[in-house]
C-alpha positions in Angstrom: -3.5 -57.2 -86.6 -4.1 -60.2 -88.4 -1.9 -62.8 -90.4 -4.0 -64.9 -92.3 -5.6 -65.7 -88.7 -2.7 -68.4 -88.3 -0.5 -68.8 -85.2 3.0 -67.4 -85.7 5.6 -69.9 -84.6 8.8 -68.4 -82.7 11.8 -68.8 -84.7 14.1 -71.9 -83.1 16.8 -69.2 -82.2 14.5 -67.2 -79.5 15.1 -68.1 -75.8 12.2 -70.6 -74.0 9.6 -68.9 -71.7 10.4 -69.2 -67.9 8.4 -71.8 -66.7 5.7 -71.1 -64.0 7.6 -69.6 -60.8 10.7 -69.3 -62.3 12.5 -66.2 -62.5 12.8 -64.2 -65.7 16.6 -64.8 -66.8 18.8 -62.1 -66.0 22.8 -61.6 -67.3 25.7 -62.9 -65.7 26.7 -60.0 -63.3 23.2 -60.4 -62.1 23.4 -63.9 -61.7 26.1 -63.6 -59.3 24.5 -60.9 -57.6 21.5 -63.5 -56.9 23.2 -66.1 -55.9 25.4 -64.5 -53.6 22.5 -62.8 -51.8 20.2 -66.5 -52.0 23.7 -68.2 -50.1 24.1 -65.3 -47.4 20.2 -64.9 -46.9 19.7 -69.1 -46.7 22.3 -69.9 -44.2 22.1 -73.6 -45.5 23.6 -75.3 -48.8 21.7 -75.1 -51.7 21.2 -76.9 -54.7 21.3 -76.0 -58.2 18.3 -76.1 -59.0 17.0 -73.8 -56.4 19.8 -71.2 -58.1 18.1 -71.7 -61.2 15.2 -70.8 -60.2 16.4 -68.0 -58.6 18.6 -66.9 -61.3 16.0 -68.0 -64.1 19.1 -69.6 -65.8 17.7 -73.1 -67.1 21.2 -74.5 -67.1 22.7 -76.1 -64.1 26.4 -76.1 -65.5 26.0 -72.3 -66.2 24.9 -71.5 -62.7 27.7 -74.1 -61.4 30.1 -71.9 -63.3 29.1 -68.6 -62.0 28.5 -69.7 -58.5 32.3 -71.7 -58.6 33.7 -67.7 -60.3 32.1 -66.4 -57.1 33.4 -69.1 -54.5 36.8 -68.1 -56.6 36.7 -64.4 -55.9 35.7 -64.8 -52.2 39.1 -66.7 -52.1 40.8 -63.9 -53.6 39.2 -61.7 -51.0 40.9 -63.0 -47.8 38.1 -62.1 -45.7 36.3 -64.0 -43.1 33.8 -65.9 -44.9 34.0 -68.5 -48.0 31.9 -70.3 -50.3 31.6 -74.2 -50.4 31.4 -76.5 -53.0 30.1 -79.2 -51.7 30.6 -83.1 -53.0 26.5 -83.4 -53.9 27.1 -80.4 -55.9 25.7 -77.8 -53.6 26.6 -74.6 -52.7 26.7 -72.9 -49.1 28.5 -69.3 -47.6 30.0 -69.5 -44.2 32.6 -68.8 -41.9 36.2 -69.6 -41.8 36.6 -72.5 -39.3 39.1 -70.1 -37.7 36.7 -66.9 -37.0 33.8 -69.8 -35.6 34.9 -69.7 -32.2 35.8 -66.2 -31.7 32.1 -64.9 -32.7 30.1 -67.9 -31.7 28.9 -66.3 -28.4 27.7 -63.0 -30.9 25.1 -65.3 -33.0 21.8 -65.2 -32.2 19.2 -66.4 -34.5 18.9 -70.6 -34.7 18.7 -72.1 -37.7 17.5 -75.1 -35.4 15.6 -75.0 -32.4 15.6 -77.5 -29.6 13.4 -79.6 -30.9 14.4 -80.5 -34.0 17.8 -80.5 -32.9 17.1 -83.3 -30.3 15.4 -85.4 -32.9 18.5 -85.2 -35.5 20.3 -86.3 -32.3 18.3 -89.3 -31.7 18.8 -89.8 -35.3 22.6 -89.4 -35.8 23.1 -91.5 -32.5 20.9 -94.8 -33.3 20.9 -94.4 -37.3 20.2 -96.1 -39.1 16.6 -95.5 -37.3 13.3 -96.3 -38.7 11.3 -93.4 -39.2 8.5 -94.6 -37.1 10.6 -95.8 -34.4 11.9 -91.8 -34.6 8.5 -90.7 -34.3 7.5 -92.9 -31.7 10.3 -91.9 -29.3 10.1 -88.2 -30.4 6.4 -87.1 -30.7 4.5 -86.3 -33.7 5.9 -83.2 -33.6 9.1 -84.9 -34.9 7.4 -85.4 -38.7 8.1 -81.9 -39.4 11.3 -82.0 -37.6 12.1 -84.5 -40.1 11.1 -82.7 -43.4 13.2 -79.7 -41.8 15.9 -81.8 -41.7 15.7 -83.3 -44.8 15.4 -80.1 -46.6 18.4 -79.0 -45.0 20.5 -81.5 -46.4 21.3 -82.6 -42.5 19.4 -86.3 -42.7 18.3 -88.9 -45.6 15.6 -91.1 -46.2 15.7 -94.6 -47.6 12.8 -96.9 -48.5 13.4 -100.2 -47.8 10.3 -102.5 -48.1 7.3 -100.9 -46.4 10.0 -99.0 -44.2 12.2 -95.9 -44.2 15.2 -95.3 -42.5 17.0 -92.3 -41.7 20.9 -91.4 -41.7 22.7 -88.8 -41.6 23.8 -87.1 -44.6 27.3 -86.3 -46.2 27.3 -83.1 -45.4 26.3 -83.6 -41.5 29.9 -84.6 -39.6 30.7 -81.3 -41.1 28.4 -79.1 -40.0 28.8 -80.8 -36.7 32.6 -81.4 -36.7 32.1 -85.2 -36.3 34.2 -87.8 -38.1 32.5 -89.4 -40.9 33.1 -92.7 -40.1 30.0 -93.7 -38.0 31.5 -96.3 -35.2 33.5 -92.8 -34.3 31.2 -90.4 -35.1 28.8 -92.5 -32.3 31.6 -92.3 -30.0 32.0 -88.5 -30.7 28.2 -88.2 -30.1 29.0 -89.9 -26.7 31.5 -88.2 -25.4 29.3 -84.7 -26.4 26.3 -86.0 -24.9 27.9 -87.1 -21.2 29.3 -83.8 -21.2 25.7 -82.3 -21.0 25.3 -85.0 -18.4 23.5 -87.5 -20.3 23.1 -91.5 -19.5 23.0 -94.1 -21.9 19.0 -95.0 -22.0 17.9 -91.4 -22.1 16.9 -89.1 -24.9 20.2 -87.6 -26.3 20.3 -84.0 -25.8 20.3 -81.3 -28.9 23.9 -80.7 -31.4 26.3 -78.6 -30.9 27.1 -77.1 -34.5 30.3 -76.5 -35.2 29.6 -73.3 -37.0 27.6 -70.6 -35.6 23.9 -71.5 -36.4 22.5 -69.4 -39.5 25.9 -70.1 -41.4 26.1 -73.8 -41.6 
């Protein structure tokens, strides 16, 4: 029906349409229900803004709230597995360092395969590497390698000039159980790499992760 053929303006107190490909908003108990299934079904950190999305809650310090009450009650629990705050702000479910070794050998689906694996080893070992010089050791195959990576959280980019370089990330020595500072973590690398009988001038071989892949 008709009003005078003008547009009716929503009052200021109604709640903005989701945006294209976002989620329709859903209440709190909900929310937690999402997020908790996005961070066991990801198997990687993620960000706020991809629980937003998920969630359809447009606020990033609501979703931080509800995902910190749920890292909370998983502490309560006392079970096997926690949930990670980490210092960028994102969020990740895994193991208790405790439980990784006992039910390493039961995993079975690789978050990483060889491949890229070996590349974020060449990385982590000469960073920081230009990208191209990456690519040239590596194979083109290594550009998606890289994008993997870098959506992982495991690597960073950084223009400089008409180059980029590539580092690790904050979140790597951990996933890895390497020391943070570099000149050690290099050793570290070292010592994991002659084990697997490597030589200095070859290819390093693929990480070890120190939690069972699919749970990093």
């Amino acid at each position: 029906m008709s009003l005078n053929s003008q547009t009716v303006k929503p009052e200021a107190s109604e709640s903005p349409k989701p945006s294209k490909g976002q989620a329709k908003p859903v209440d709190e108990a909900e929310a937690r229900r999402l997020i908790e299934a996005a961070l066991y079904a990801s198997g990687y950190p993620l960000e706020l803004k991809t629980l937003c999305s998920i969630t359809g809650i447009t606020s990033k310090r609501k979703v931080s709230e509800i995902a910190r009450s749920l890292m909370e009650e998983y502490q309560r629990r006392g079970g096997a597995l926690e949930i990670v705050e980490l210092e960028d702000g994102r969020f990740v479910m895994q193991l208790k360092p405790k439980y990784v070794s006992k039910i390493r050998r039961l995993t079975f689906k690789p978050l990483l395969t060889e491949g890229p694996l070996k590349t974020l080893s060449y990385i982590a070992y000469r960073q920081p590497v230009p990208q191209a010089k990456v690519i040239a050791v590596r194979g083109p195959q290594a550009y998606r390698h890289i994008a993997k990576l870098l959506d992982m959280g495991l690597i960073e980019r950084e223009k400089l000039g008409k180059t980029s370089l590539l580092k690790t990330s904050r979140i790597f020595a951990d996933y890895f159980g390497l020391s943070r500072d570099l000149r050690l973590m290099r050793k570290q690398l070292e010592a994991l790499f002659q084990e697997k009988g490597w030589k200095p001038g070859e290819q390093p071989p693929p990480l070890t992760p120190s939690q069972p892949q699919g749970k990093p």
